[in-house]
NULO-227315 format. One record per residue (C-alpha): x, y, z. Coordinates in Angstrom, 1 decimal, decimal comma, always signed. Each point is the difference from the previous one (the first is absolute). Layout:
% residues N
X|Y|Z
...
***
This chain:
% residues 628
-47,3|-120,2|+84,5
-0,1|-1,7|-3,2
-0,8|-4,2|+0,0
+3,3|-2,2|+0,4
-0,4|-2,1|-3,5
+0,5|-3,6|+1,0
+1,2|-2,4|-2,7
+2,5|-2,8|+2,0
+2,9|+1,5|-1,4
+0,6|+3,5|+0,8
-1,0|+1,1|+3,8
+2,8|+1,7|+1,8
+1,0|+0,9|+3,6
-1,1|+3,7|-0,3
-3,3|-1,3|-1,8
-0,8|-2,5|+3,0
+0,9|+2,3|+2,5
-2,8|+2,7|-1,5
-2,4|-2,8|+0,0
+0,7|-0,5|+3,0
-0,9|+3,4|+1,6
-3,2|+0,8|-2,4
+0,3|-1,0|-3,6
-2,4|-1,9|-1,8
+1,1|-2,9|-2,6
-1,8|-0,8|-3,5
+0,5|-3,7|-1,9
+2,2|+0,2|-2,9
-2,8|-0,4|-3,0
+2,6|-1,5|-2,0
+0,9|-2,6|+2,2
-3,3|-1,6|+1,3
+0,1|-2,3|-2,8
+2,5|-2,1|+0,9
-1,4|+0,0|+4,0
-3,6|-1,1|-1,3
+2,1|-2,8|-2,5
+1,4|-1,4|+3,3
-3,1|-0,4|+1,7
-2,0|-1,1|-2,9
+3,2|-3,2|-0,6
-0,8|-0,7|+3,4
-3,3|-0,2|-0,1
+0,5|-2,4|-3,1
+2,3|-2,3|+1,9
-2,2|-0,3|+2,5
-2,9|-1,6|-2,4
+2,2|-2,2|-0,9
+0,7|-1,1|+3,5
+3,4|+0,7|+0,0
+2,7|-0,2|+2,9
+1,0|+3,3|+0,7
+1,8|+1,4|+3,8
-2,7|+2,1|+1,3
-2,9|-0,1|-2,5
-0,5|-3,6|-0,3
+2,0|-0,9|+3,4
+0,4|+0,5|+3,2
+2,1|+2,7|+1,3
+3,9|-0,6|+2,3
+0,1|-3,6|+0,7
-3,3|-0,9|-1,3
+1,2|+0,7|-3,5
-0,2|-4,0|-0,2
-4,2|+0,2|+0,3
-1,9|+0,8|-3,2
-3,9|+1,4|+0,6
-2,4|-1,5|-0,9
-3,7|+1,2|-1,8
-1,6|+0,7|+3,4
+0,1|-0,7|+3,9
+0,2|-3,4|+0,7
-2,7|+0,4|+2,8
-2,2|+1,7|-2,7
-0,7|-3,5|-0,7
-1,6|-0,8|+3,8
-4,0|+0,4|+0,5
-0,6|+3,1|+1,3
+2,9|+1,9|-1,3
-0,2|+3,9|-0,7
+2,6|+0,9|-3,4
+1,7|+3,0|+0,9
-0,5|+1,3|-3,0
+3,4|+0,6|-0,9
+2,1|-2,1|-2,5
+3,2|-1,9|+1,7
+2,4|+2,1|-1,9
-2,1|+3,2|+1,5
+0,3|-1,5|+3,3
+3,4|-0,5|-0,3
+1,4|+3,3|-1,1
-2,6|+1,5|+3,1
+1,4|-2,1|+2,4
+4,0|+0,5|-1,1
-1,2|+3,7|+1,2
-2,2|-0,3|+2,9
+2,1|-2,5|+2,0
+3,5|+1,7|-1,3
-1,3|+3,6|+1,0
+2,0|-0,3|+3,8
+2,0|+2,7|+0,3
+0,3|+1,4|+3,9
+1,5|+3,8|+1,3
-0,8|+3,0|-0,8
-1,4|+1,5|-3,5
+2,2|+0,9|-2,5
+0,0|+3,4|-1,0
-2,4|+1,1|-2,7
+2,7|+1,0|-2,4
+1,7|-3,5|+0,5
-3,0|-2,2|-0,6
-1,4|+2,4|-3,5
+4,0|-0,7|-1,5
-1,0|-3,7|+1,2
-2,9|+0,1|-2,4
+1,8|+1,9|-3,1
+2,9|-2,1|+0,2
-2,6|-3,2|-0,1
-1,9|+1,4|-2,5
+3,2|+0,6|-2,0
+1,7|-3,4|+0,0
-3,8|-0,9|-0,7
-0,1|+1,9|-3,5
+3,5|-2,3|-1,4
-2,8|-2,1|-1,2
+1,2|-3,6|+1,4
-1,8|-0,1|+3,1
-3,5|-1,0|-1,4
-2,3|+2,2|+2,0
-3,1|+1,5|-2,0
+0,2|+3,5|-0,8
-3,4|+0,9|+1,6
+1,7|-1,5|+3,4
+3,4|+2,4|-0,4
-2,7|+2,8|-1,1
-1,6|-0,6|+3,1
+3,1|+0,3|+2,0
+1,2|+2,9|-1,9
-3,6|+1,9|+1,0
+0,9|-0,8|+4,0
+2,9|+1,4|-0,8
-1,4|+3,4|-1,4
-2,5|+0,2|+2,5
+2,1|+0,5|+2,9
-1,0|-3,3|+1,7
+3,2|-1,1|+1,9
-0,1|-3,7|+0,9
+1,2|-0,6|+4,2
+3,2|-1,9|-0,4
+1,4|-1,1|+3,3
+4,2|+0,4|-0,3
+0,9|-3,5|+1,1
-1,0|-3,6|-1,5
+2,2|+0,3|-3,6
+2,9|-2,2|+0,2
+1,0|+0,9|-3,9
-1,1|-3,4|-2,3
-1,9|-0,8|-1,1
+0,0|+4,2|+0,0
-1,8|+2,3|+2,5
-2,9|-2,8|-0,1
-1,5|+0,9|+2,8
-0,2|+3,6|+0,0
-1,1|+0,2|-3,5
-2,7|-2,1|+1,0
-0,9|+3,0|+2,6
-0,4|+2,3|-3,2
-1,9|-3,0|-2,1
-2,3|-0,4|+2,7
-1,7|+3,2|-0,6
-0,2|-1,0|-3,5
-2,3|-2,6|+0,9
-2,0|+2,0|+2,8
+1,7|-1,1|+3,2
+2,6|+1,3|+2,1
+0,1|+3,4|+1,1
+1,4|+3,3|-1,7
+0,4|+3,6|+0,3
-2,4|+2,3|-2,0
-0,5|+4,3|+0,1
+2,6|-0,4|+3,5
-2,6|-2,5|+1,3
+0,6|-4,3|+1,4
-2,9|-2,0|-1,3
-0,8|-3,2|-1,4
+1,3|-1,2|-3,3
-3,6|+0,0|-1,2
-0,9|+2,6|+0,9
+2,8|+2,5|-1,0
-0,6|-1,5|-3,5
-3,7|+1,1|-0,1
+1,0|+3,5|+1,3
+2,4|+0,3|-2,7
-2,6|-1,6|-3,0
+1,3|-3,2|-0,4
-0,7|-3,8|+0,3
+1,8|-3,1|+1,6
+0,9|-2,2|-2,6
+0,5|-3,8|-0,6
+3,6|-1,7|-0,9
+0,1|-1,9|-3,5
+3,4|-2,4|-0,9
+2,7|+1,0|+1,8
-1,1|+3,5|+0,8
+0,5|-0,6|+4,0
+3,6|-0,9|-1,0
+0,3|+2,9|-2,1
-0,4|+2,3|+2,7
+1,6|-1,5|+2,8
+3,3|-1,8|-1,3
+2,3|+3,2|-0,4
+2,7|+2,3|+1,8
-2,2|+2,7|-0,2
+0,3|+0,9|+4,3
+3,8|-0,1|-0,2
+0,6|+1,6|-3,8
-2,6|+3,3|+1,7
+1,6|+0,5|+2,8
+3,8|+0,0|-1,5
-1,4|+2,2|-2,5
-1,1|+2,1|+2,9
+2,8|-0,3|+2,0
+2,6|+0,8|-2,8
-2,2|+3,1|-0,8
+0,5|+1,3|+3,5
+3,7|-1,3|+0,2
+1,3|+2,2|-3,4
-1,2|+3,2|+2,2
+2,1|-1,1|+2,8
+3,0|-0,9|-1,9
-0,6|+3,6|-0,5
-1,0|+0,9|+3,2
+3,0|-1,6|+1,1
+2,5|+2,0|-2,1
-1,9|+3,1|+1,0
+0,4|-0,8|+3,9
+3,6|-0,8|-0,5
+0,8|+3,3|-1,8
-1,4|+2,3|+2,6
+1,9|-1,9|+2,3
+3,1|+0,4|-2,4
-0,5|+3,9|+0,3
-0,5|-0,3|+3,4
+3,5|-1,0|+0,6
+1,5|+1,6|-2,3
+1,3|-3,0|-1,5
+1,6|-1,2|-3,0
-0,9|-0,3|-3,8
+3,1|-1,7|-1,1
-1,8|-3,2|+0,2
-2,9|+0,5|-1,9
+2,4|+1,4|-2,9
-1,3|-1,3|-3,8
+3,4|-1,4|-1,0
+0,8|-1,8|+3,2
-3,8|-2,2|-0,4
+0,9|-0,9|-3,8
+2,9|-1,6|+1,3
-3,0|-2,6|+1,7
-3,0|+0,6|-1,8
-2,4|-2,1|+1,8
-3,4|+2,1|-1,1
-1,3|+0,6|+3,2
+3,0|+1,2|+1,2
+0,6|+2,5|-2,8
-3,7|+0,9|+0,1
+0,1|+1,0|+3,8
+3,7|+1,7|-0,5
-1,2|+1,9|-2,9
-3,1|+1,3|+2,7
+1,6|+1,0|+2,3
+1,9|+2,5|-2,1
-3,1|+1,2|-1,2
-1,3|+0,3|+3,5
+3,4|+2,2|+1,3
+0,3|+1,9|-3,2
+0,2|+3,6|+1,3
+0,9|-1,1|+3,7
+2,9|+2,4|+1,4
+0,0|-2,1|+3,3
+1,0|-3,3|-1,7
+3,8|-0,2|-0,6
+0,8|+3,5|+2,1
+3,4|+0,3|+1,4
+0,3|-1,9|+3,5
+1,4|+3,4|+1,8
-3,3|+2,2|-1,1
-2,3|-2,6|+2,2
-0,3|+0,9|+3,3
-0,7|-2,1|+2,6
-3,5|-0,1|+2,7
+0,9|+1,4|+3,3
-3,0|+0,6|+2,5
-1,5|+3,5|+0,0
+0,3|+1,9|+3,7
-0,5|+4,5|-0,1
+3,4|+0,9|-0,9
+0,2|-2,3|-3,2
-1,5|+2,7|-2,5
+0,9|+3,8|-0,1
-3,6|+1,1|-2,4
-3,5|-0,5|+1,2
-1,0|-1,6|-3,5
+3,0|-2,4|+1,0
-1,0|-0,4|+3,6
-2,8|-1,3|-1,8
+2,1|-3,6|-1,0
-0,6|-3,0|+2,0
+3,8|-0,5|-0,3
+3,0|+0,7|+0,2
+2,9|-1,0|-2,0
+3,8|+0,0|+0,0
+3,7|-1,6|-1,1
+2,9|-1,6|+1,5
+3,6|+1,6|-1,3
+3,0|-2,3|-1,4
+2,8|+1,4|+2,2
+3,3|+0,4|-2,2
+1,3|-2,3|+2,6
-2,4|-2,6|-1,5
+0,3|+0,6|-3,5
+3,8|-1,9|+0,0
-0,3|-2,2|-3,4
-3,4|+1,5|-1,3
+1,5|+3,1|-1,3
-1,0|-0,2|-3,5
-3,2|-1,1|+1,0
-0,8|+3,5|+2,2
+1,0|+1,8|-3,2
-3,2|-0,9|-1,7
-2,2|-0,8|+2,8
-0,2|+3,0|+3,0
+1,0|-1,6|+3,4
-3,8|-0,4|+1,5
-1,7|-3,0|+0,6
-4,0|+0,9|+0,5
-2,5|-2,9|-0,6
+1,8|-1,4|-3,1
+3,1|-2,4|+0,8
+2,8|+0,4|-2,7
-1,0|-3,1|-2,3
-0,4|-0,4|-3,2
-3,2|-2,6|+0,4
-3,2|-0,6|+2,1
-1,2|-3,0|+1,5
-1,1|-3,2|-2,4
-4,2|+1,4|+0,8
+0,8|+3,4|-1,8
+2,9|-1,2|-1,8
-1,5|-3,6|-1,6
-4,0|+1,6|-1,0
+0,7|-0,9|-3,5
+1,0|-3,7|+0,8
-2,7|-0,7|+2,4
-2,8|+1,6|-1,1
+1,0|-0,8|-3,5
+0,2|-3,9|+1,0
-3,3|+0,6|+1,6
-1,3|+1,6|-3,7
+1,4|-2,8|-1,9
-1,8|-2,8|+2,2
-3,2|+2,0|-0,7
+0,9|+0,6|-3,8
+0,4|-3,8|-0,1
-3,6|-1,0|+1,6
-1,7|+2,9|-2,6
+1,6|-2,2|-2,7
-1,4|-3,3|+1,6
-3,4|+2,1|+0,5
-0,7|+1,4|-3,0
+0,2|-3,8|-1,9
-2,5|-1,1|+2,4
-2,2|+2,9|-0,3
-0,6|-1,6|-3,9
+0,3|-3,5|+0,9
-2,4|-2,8|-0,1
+0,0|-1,6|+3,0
-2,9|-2,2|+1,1
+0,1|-3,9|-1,0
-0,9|-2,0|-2,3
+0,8|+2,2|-2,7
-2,2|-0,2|-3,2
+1,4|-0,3|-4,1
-3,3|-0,2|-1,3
+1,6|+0,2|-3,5
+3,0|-2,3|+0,4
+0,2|-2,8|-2,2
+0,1|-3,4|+2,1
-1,1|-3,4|+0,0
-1,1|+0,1|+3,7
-1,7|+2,9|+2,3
+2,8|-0,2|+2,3
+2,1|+1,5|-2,8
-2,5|+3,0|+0,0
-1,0|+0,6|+3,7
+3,5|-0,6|+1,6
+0,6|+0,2|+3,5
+3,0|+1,8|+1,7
+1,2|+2,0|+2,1
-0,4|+3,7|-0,4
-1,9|+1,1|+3,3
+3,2|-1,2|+1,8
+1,2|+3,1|+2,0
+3,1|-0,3|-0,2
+1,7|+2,3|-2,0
-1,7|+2,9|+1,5
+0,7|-1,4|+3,5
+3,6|+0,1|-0,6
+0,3|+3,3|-1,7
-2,3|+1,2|+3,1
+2,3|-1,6|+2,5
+3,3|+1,9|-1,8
-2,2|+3,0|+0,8
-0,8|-0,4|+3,3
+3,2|-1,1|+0,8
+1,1|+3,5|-1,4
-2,3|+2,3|+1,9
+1,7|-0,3|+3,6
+3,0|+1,1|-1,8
-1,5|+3,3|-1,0
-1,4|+0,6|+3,3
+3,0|-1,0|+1,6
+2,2|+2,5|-1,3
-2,6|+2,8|-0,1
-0,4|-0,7|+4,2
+4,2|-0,5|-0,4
-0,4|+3,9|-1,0
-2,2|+1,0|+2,3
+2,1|-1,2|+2,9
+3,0|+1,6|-1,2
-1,7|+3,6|-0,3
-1,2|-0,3|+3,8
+2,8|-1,3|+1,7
+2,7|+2,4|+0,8
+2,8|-2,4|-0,2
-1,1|-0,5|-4,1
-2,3|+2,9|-0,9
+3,1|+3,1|-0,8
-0,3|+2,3|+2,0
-3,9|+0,2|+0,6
-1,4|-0,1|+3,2
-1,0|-3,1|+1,8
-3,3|-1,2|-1,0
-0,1|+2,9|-1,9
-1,6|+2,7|+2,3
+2,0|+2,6|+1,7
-0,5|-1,7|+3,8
+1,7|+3,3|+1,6
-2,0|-0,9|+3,5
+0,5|-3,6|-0,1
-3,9|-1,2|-0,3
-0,1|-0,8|-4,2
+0,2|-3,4|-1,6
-0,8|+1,7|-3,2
+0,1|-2,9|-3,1
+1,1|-2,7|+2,4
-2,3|-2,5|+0,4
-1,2|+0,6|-4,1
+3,0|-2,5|+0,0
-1,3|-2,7|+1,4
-3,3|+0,2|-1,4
+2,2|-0,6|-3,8
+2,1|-2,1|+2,3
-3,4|-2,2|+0,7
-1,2|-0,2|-3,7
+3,2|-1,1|-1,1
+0,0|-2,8|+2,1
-3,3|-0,7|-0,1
+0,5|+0,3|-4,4
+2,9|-2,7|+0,6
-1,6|-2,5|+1,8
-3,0|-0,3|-2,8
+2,7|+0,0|-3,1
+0,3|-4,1|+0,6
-1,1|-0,8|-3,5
-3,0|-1,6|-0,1
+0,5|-1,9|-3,1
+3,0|-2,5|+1,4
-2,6|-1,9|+2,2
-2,3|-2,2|-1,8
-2,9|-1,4|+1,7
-1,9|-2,7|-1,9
-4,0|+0,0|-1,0
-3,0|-1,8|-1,5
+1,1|-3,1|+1,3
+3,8|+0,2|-1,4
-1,5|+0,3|-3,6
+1,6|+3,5|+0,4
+2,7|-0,8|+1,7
+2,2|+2,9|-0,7
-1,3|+3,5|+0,1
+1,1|+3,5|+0,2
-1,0|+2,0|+2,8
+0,0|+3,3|-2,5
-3,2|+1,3|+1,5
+2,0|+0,0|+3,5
+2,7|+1,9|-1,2
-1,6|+2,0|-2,4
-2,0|+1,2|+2,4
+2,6|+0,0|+3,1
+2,0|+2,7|-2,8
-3,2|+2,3|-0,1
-0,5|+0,8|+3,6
+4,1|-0,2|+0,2
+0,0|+2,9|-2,3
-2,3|+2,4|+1,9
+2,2|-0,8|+3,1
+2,7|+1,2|-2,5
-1,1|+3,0|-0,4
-1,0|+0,8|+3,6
+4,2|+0,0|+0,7
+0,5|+1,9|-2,4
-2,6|+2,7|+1,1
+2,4|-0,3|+3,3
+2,8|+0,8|-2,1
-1,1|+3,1|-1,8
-1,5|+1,6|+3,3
+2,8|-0,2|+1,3
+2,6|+0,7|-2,9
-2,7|+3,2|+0,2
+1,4|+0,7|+3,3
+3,2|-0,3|-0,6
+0,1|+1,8|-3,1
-1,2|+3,3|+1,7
+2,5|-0,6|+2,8
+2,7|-0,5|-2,9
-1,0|+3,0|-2,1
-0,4|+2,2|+2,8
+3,1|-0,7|+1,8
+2,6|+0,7|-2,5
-2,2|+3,0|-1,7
-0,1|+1,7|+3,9
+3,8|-0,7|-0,3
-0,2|+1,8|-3,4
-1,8|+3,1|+1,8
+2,2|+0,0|+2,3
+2,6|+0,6|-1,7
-1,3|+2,5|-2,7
-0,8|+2,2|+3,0
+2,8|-0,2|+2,4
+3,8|+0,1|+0,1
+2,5|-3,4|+0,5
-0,1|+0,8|+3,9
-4,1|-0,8|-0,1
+0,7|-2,9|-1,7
+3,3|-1,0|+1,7
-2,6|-0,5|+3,5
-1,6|-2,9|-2,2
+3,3|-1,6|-0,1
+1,3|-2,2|+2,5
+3,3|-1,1|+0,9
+1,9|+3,4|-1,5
+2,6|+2,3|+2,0
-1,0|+2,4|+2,5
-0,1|+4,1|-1,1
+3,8|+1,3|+0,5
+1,7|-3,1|-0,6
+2,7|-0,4|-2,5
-2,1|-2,7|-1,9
-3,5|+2,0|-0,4
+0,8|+2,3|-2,9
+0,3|-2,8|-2,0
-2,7|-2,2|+1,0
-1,8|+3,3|-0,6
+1,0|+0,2|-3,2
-1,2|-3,7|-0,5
-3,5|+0,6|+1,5
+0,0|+3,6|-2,4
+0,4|-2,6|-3,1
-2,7|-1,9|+1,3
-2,4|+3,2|+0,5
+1,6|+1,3|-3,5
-1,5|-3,6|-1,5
-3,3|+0,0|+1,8
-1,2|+3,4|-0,8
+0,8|-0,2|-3,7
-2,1|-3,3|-0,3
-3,8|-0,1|-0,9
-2,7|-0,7|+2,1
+0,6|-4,2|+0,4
-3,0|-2,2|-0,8
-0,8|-3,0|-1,3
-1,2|-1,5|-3,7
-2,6|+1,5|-1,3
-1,9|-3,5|-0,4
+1,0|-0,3|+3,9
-1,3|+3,4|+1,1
-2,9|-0,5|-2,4
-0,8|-3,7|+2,5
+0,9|+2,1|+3,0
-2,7|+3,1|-0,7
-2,3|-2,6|-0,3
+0,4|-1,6|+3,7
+0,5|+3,0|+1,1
-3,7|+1,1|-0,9
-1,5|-2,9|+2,0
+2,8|-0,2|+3,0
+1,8|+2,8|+1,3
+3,6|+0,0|+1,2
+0,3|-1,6|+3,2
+1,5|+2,9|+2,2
-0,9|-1,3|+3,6
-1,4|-3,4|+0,7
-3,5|-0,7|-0,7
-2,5|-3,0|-0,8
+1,2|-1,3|-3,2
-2,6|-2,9|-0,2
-1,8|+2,2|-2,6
+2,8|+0,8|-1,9
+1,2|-3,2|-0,4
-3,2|-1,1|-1,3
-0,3|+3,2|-2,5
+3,6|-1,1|-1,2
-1,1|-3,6|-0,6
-2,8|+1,4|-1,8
+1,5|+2,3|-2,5
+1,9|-2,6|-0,6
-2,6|-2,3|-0,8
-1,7|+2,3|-2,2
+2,9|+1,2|-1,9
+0,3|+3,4|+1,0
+4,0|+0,6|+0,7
+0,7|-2,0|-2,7
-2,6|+2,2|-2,4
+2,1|+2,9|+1,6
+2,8|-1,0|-0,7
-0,4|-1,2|-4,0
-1,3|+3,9|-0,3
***
């Protein structure tokens, strides 16, 4: 894979995320200039023993104290000099005693974006930091070393302080890291790799630690993993559209230009594409049968003795038809597993709303993202060539490492993702239960003996993410907890949410794994029930069919050569029809679940399947499938 060119200014999201998983990074040549003219003003300021936040000062609420030339105590008999210059000592402390992090490990691919966004905001050219020092960090980088970050100890200003200092620590020889799959010492996985500790000059320790760099790499991450769910989503939701049959009215182009929010029209416009070439999607309510449990009598073939079903109709008596006339003209007088409506519920019926609410709260944190991804943000921030009467004009302290406005655009997102899993399991509920579900069986398996539960308890584990999904969407970033002795007295908390969103969005997609294996399920059962009704009648007379119907005159009444007549036009219709099946996209996601899970004929142990759902959704595989 070809180096990610890093210049300050022009790192993206897809460019993080392949640094992330592998890529190496190379130093914009062009821009080193103006990094080393930072470092060298500083170094100039210092000489002339000027006041400056965290070179010349103390850090937090020591910012009043101004170092001195050497250790006081150097001054005692018998003192040993450390060897180490007070600015040195200072930037190595802000690092040792900040690197406190506790929990488990971030993930490898989190902590290398960690380091690629650092080194990035470090290349602007206003931080000060030497170039040999962000060279340094850049080789790390390249050499696989991955810094241990513990998860929790950021609070979001000034920054991810302390867990930068995790992945500065290594830097400088200590702390631990990961190198060739292996835990060792910080030291130690330096020397492995070829490399030396180093020592902090001006401001370096600063540099490194004073960023958003934790939250900004696991939004990034997140968001990555959210756009194939929003996907995902639409996906799941279209095989469940085909397996009831339902509606496209809703999803029509001109009725989402009348409110064009862009996530709306975005998922509307999918889910066409999805159910193009779908003959089961809008088919006339009288074709669908209705589930009806299989016994020995139901079928009259052996290939059809073969079905784990049996289906069937209720008849409109003329008796019940009083007012409804006209309707009956264009609709035949059956009612099978599709009422006489002319809309589903609000979870088929409102996709594009929800899910494109849900995509326009992720659209809106990419935006907030992909400034920060080419931000400076560590403090104080250097104008080496400003013109100014005093240094305070040129090394200016404020407030970029606040949190902030990730946190909020994180929390808009978290708040979002129960609402897509909320309607996926909203879906999945209405395609087992037999009070919701059309005219499939209950639970979805056959259950002719009585001893199935099929797809019922898949339910409640969706049901149990989506709470559990709710309960964590308190945002983070509305509860302020003060630090550093109330110098920073108002902070962020975008690490917390930032990082609450990532594992949120595998949970995500673990509901709506649930949803496709079972929109799978119910698929088949759809397809297969109204194409054996189709058989049926291609190979029989109206009397074969008329034993499906319920509810019509007996043989030798005065009534039955008309409702014969009726169920002939039904068989007439049925016969002439092509083999029903879904979109092609659909059937393209289906094949693919189908070559891992196989239909779910008789109750089995599903533990495996659920977990080879989850999976191929995790790696992309239905979704791949389905984009052809």
């Amino acid at each position: 894979m070809k180096p990610i060119r890093l210049d300050g200014r022009s790192l993206t999201r897809a460019q993080l995320v392949d640094v992330a998983y592998g890529a190496h990074v190379q130093l914009a040549a062009d821009q080193l200039p103006a990094v080393a003219r930072a470092a060298e003003f500083l170094a100039e300021q210092v000489s002339r023993e000027e006041p400056i936040y965290g070179v010349s000062t103390g850090f937090g609420s020591n910012a009043d104290r101004l170092l001195g030339n050497h250790h006081l105590r150097d001054e005692l008999p018998g003192a040993k000099p450390s060897g180490e210059t007070l600015h040195e000592e200072l930037q190595r402390n802000l690092i040792v005693t900040h690197a406190v992090c506790v929990g488990d490990a971030f993930a490898p691919e989190i902590v290398r974006a960690m380091l690629c966004i650092r080194i990035n905001t470090l290349m602007r050219g206003h931080s000060g930091i030497r170039v040999e020092t962000l060279q340094a960090l850049t080789a790390m980088l390249n050499a696989g070393i991955v810094p241990v970050v513990p998860q929790l100890g950021s609070v979001g200003a000034s920054g991810d302080l302390a867990p930068l200092s995790h992945l500065a620590i290594v830097l400088l020889g200590g702390g631990e890291a990961f190198y060739e799959g292996e835990r060792l010492p910080g030291a130690q996985a330096l020397a492995r790799a070829g490399l030396a500790p180093i020592t902090l000059s001006y401001k370096e320790g600063l540099a490194l630690n004073n960023g958003t760099a934790q939250m900004l790499a696991c939004g990034v991450l997140a968001l990555a993993r959210l756009e194939d769910l929003l996907d995902t989503a639409d996906l799941a939701a279209a095989m469940t559209i085909d397996a009831f049959a339902g509606r496209l009215g809703a999803f029509a182009e001109e009725v989402h230009a009348l409110r064009p929010h862009p996530g709306q029209v975005r998922s509307a416009a999918n889910l066409r594409a999805l159910l193009d070439g779908s003959t089961l999607a809008d088919i006339p309510y009288h074709l669908v049968p209705k589930f009806r449990a299989w016994h020995p009598a139901s079928w009259d073939t052996p290939a059809s003795q073969a079905l784990r079903f049996d289906i069937g109709w209720d008849w409109v008596a003329f008796s019940q038809r009083h007012g409804r006339e006209k309707f009956y003209l264009r609709f035949r007088p059956f009612r099978g597993g599709k009422k006489h409506q002319p809309q589903d519920s609000y979870s088929l019926r409102c996709i594009p709303q929800v899910h494109g609410a849900v995509r326009d709260a992720v659209a809106q944190a990419a935006r907030v993202l992909e400034v920060e991804l080419n931000a400076l943000t560590d403090n104080p921030i250097v104008f080496p060539d400003a013109k100014a009467d005093f240094v305070e004009q040129q090394v200016i302290s404020a407030g970029h490492f606040h949190g902030m406005p990730l946190a909020l655009a994180m929390s808009y997102v978290k708040a979002a993702i129960p609402v897509l899993a909320s309607i996926s399991e909203r879906r999945l509920n209405k395609l087992v239960d037999p009070a919701t579900n059309d005219g499939l069986p209950g639970f979805l398996i056959g259950n002719e003996d009585s001893t199935e539960s099929g797809h019922m308890i898949v339910q409640y584990t969706a049901a149990a993410i989506v709470n559990d999904l709710a309960s964590r969407a308190h945002p983070a970033s509305v509860y302020s907890i003060p630090t550093s002795a109330n110098a920073e007295d108002h902070v962020s908390m975008g690490a917390n949410e930032a990082r609450h969103v990532l594992a949120m969005a595998d949970d995500l997609g673990k509901v709506l794994a649930l949803e496709l294996y079972t929109a799978a399920q119910a698929l088949d059962l759809r397809r297969d029930m109204i194409n054996a009704a189709r058989d049926l009648a291609d190979r029989a007379d109206a009397a074969a069919l008329a034993a499906k119907v319920q509810g019509g005159p007996q043989p030798g009444t005065q009534a039955y050569d008309a409702f014969l007549d009726e169920v002939e036009a039904l068989r007439a219709e049925l016969a002439a029809s092509a083999e029903f099946k879904p979109g092609r996209a659909v059937a393209a996601a289906h094949a693919a679940i189908r070559e891992s899970i196989p239909f779910l004929d008789r109750d089995r142990a599903l533990d495996g399947e659920v977990a080879t759902a989850v999976r191929l959704v995790r790696e992309g595989v239905v979704l791949a499938a389905s984009r052809g």
